[in-house]
C-alpha positions in Angstrom: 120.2 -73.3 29.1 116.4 -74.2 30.5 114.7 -71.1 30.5 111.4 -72.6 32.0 110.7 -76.4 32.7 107.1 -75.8 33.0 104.8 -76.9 30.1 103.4 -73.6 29.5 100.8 -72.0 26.6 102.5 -69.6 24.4 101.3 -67.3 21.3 103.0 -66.9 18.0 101.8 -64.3 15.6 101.4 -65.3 11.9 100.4 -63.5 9.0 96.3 -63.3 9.3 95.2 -66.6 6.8 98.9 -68.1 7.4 98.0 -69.8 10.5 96.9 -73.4 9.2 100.4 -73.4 7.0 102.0 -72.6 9.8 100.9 -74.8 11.9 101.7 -77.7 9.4 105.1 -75.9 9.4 105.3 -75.9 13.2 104.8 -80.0 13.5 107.0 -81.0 10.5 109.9 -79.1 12.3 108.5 -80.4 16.0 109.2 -84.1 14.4 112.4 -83.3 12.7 114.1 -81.8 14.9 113.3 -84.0 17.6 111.2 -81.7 19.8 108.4 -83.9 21.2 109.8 -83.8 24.6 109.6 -79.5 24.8 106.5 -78.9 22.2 103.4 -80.7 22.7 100.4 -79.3 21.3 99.6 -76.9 18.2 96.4 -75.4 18.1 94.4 -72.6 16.0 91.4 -72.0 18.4 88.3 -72.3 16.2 84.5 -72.1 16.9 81.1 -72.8 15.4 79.5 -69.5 14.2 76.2 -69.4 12.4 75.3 -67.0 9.5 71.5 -66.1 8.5 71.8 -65.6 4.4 70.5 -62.9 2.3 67.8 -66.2 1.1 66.6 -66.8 4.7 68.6 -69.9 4.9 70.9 -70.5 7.6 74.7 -71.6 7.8 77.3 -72.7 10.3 80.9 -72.6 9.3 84.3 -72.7 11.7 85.7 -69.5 12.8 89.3 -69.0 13.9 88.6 -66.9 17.2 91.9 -65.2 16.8 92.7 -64.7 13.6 96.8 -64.4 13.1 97.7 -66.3 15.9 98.8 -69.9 17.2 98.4 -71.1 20.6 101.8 -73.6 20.9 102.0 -75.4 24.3 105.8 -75.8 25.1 108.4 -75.5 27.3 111.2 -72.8 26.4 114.4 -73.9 26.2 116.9 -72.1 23.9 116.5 -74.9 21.2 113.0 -74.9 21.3 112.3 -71.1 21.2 114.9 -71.1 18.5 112.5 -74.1 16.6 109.5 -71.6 17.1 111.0 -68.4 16.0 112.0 -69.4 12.7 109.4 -71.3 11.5 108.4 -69.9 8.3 105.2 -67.9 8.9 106.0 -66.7 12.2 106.6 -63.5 12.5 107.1 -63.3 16.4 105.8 -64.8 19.9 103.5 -62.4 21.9 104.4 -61.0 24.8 108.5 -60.6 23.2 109.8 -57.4 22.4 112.4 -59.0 20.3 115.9 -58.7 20.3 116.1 -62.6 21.3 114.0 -62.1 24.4 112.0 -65.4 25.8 108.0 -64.7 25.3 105.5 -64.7 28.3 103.7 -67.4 28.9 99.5 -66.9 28.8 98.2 -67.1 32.6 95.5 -69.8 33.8 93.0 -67.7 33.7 93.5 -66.5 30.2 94.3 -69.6 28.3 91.5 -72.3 30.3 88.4 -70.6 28.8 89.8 -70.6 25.2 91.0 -74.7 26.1 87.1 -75.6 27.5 85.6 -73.9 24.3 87.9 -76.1 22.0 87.0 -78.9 24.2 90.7 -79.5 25.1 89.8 -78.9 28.7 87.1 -80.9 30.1 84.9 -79.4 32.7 84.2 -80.2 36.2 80.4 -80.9 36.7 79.6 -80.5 40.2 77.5 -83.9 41.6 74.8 -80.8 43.6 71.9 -79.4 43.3 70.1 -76.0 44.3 68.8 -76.2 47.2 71.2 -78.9 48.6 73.5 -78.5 51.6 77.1 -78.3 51.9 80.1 -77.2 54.1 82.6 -74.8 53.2 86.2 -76.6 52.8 88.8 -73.7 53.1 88.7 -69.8 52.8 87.1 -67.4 54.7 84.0 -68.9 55.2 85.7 -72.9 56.0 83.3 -75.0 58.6 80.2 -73.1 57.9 77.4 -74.9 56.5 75.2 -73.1 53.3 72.5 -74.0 51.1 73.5 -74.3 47.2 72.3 -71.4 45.3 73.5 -71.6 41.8 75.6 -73.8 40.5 78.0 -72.8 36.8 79.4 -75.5 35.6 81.6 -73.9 32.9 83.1 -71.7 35.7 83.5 -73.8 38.1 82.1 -71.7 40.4 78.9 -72.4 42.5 76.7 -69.9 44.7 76.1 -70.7 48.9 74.4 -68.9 50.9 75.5 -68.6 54.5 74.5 -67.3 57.3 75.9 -63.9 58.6 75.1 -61.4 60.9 71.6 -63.4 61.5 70.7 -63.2 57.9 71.7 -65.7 54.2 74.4 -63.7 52.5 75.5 -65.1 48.7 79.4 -66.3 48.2 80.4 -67.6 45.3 83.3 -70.5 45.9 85.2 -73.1 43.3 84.1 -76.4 43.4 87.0 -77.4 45.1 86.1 -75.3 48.2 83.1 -77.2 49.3 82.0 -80.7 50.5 78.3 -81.8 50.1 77.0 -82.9 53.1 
């Protein structure tokens, strides 16, 4: 029975210091049980921290930014959940209150910033200045020219200002909402 045939980003909890073995776990079992086609990517979200010693000296090591948990992008299908669920290590998905319930998937918004910061999501740089003009696609605001005030590239998001009510008034919009003129 498909559950969901949308390749979403799920979160299995692990036994903090477990998650590497069970990751290992998790694609041995993906490949021998033939489940290419409904799990596709394992991943431990890890960044670079620096530490300033007790000598002055200074060192960078990799940090798992969630320590406990894997991030397993998948679609759920009884076989595959199944596949998940009792891989040795895990000791649940998020978001399940057990009993052979189907986990929640993580939202857009939640799972793209942890993607762009282990470079698994590239991001949009916007080909605009300050300063530069450009026309407002769709929204609120579509068909009305502003001036580029800030641009955030990690975001996605860039600053106009427009004119309202006689005077420049800030909006921030996605990328995808305006054209450069």
């Amino acid at each position: 029975m498909m559950i969901n045939n949308k390749r979403l980003w799920y979160i299995v909890q692990t036994y903090s210091g477990f998650e590497n073995s069970v990751k290992e776990n998790l694609l041995r079992r993906i490949e021998t049980m033939q489940m290419e086609n409904l799990i596709f990517q394992v991943m431990i979200p890890e960044e670079m921290r620096t530490e300033k010693k007790a000598d002055g000296s200074i060192k960078e090591k990799m940090v798992k930014m969630f320590p406990g948990y894997v991030f397993i992008e998948m679609i759920v299908t009884d076989d595959s959940w199944f596949v998940v669920r009792n891989t040795p290590g895990v000791t649940g998905f998020l978001g399940s209150s057990g009993g052979g319930t189907k986990p929640v998937p993580l939202l857009p918004d939640e799972i793209n910033p942890i993607l762009k910061k282990c470079g698994l999501l590239q991001v949009q740089k916007l080909n605009a200045q300050p300063g530069q003009n450009v026309k407002v696609a769709s929204g609120p605001f579509a068909g009305q020219i502003g001036i580029i005030d800030a641009i955030d590239d990690e975001k996605g998001k860039v600053n106009v200002l427009v004119e309202m009510f006689g005077r420049k008034t800030p909006i921030e919009l996605d990328f995808a909402e305006i054209e450069i003129i």
